[in-house]
C-alpha positions as CSV (number, residue, x, y, z in Angstrom):
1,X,-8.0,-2.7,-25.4
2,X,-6.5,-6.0,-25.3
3,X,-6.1,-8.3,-22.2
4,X,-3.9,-11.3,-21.9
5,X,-5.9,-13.5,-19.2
6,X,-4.8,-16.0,-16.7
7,X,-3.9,-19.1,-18.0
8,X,-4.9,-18.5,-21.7
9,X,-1.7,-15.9,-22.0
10,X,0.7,-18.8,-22.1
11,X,-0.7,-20.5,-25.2
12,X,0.7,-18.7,-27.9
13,X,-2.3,-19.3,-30.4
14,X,-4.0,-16.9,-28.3
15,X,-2.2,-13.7,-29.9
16,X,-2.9,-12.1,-33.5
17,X,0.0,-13.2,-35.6
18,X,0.1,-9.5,-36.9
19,X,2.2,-8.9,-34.0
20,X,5.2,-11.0,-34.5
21,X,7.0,-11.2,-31.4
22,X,4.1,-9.9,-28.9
23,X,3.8,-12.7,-26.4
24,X,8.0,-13.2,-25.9
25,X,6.8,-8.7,-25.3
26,X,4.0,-9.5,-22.8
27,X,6.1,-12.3,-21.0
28,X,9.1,-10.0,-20.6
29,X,7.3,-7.1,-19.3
30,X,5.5,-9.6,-16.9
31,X,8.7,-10.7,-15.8
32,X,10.5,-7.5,-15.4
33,X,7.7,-6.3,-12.9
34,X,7.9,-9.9,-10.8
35,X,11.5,-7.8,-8.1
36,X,9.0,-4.9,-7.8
37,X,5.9,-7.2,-7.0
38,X,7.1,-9.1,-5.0
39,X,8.7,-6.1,-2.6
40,X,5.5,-3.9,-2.9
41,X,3.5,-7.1,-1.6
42,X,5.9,-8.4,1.5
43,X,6.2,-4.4,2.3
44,X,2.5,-4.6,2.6
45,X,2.6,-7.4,4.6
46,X,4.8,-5.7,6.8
47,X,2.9,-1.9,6.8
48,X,-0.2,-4.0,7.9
49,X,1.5,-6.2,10.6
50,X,0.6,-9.6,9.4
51,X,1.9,-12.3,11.2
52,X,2.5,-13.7,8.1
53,X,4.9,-11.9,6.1
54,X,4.5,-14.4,2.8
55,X,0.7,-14.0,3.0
56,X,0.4,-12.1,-0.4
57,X,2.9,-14.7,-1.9
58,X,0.8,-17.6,-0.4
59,X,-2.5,-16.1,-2.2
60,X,-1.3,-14.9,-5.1
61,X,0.8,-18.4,-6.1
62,X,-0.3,-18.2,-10.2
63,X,2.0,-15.1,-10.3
64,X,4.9,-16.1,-8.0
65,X,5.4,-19.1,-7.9
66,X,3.1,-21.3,-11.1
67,X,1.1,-19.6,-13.7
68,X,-0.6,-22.6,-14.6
69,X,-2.4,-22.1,-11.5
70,X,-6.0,-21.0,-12.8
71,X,-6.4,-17.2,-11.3
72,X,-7.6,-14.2,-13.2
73,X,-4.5,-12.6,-13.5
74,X,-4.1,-10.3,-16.2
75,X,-2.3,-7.7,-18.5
76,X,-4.2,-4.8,-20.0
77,X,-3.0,-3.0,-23.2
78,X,-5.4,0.3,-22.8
79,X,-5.9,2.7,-26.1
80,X,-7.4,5.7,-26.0
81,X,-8.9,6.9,-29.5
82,X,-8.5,10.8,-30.0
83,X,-11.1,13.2,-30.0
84,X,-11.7,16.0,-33.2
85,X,-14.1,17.6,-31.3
86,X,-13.7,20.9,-29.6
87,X,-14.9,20.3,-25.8
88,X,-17.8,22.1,-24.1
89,X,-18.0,19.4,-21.5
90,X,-14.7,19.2,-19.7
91,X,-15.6,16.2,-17.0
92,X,-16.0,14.1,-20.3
93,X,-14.1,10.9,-19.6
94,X,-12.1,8.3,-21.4
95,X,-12.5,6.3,-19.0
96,X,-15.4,6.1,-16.2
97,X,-14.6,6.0,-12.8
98,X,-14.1,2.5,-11.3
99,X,-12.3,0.6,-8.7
100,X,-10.5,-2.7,-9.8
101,X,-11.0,-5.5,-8.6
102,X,-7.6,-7.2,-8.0
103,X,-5.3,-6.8,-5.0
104,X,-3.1,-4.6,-6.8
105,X,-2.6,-3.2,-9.9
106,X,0.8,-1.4,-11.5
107,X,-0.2,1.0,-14.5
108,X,2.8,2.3,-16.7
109,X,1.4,5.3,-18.4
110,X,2.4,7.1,-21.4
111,X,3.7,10.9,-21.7
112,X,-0.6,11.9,-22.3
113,X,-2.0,13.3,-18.8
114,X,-6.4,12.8,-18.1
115,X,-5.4,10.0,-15.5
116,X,-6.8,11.0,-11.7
117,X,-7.6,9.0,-8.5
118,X,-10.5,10.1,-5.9
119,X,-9.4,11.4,-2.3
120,X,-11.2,10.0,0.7
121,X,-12.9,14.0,1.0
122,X,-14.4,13.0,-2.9
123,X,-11.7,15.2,-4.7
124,X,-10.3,13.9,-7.9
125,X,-6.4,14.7,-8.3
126,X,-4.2,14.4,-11.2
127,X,-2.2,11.6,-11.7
128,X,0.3,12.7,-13.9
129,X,2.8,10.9,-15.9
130,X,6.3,10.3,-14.8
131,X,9.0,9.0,-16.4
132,X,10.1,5.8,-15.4
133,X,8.0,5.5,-12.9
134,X,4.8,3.0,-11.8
135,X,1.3,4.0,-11.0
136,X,-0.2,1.9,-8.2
137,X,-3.5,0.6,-7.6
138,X,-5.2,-0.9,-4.3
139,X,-8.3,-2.9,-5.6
140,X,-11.1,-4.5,-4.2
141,X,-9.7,-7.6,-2.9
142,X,-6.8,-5.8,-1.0
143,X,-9.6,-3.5,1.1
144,X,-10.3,-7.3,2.2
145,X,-7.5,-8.5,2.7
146,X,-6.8,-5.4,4.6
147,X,-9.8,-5.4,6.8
148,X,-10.8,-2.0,5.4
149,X,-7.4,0.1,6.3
150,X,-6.5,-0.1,2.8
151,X,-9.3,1.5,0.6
152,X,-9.8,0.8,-3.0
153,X,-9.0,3.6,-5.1
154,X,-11.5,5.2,-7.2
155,X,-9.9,6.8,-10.5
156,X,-10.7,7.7,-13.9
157,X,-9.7,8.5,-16.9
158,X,-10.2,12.7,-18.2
159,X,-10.8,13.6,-21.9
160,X,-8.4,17.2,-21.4
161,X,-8.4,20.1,-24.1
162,X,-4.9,20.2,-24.7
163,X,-4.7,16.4,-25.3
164,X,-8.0,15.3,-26.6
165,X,-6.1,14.7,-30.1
166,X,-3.8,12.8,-28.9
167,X,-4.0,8.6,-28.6
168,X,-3.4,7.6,-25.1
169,X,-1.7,4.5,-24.2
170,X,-0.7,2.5,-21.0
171,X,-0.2,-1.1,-20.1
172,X,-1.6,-2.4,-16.7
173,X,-0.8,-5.9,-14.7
174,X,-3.7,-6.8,-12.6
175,X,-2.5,-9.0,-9.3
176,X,-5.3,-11.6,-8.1
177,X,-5.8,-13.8,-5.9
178,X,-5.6,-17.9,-6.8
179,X,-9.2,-19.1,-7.9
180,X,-9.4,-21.1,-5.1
181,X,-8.2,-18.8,-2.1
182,X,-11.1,-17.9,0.5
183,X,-11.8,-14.4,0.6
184,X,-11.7,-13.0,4.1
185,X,-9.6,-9.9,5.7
186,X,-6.0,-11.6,7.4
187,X,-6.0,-8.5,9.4
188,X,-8.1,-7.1,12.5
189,X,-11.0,-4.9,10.6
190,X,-11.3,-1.2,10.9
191,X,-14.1,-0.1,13.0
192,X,-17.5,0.7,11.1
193,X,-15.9,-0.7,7.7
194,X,-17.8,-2.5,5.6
195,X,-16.4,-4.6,2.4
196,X,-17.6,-2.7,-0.5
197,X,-18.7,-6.3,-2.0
198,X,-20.4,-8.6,0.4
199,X,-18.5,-12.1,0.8
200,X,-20.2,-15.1,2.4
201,X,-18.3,-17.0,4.6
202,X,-15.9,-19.8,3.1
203,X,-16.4,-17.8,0.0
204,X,-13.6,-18.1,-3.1
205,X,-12.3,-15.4,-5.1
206,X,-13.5,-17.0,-8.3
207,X,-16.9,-16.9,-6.8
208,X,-16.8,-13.5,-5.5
209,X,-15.2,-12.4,-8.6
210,X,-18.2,-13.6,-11.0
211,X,-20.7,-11.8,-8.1
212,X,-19.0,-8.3,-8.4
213,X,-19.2,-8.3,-12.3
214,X,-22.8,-9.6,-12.3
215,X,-23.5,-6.4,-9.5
216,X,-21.6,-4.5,-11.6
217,X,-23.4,-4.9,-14.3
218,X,-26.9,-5.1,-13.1
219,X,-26.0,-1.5,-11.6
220,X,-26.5,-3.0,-8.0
């Protein structure tokens, strides 16, 4: 695993020179992604009837607009080491189940299947590869945002028989809010839902963000 983190992936003494070449590689693929993100997030805006259409691009400002903006956004290069073992166990993982944390994530996968996402009923589902194509992630901050109506999704990563030798690979761009932006649904809340993290009122996303991984850790 390697991330490239907020602010510290534009100083280029903060990759290994034994990858000639790999930040002008992280900083292309960011800003190849920037036409999708940006129509994924106003058509978000739209499905969930905000009055304000730009909201996503006013909170998110370190990836539209200035990255020295201090956020936590981030790109994830994921490797899966393969397995030589013959599998008794075949809910063994590579990769526990989780929600992220972000507003949205975009996963490109590689050609090696094990990736699944959890169904509202508690089924898991495959997620298979496609080519060309872009897995996408609601996280924790867009069930806020969303008031609920837009769930996190659970997934995980499967250790399968007919891949288990195989490396595993995908790349992953993790949309957060700014540092500073208040954390608070912009949308009426569905009924009954509660925010899968408490947030305290005036509360920002830097803060919030450093009480999920402490609750998170401490198994709370």
């Amino acid at each position: 695993m390697f991330d490239f983190w907020g602010t510290e992936a534009l100083n280029p003494n903060n990759y290994p020179i034994e990858v000639p070449g790999l930040k002008d590689a992280v900083d292309n693929f960011r800003s190849s992604l920037m036409d999708l993100i940006k129509t994924v997030s106003y058509a978000f805006a739209i499905y969930l009837k905000m009055e304000d259409r730009e909201f996503f691009f006013k909170h998110h400002k370190a990836i539209f607009e200035d990255r020295n903006i201090k956020s936590h956004n981030f790109l994830r290069s994921n490797y899966y080491f393969p397995s030589a073992h013959c599998l008794e166990d075949t809910e063994q993982l590579r990769l526990a189940e989780h929600c992220d944390i972000d507003t949205l994530s975009f996963l490109i996968q590689d050609e090696i299947e094990g990736l699944e996402a959890k169904m509202p009923n508690g089924d898991w589902i495959p997620v298979p590869p496609i080519k060309n194509s872009i897995v996408l992630n609601a996280g924790f901050m867009m069930e806020v945002w969303s008031g609920g109506h837009i769930p996190a999704t659970p997934h995980r990563v499967r250790l399968l028989k007919n891949t288990m030798k195989n490396i595993r690979q995908s790349l992953a761009l993790f949309m957060l809010p700014d540092g500073d932006v208040v954390c608070k649904p912009a949308v009426p809340e569905k009924p009954n839902w509660i925010a899968p993290f408490p947030y305290e009122r005036n509360e920002i996303f830097f803060d919030y963000f450093s009480k999920i991984i402490l609750q998170v850790r401490d198994g709370n």
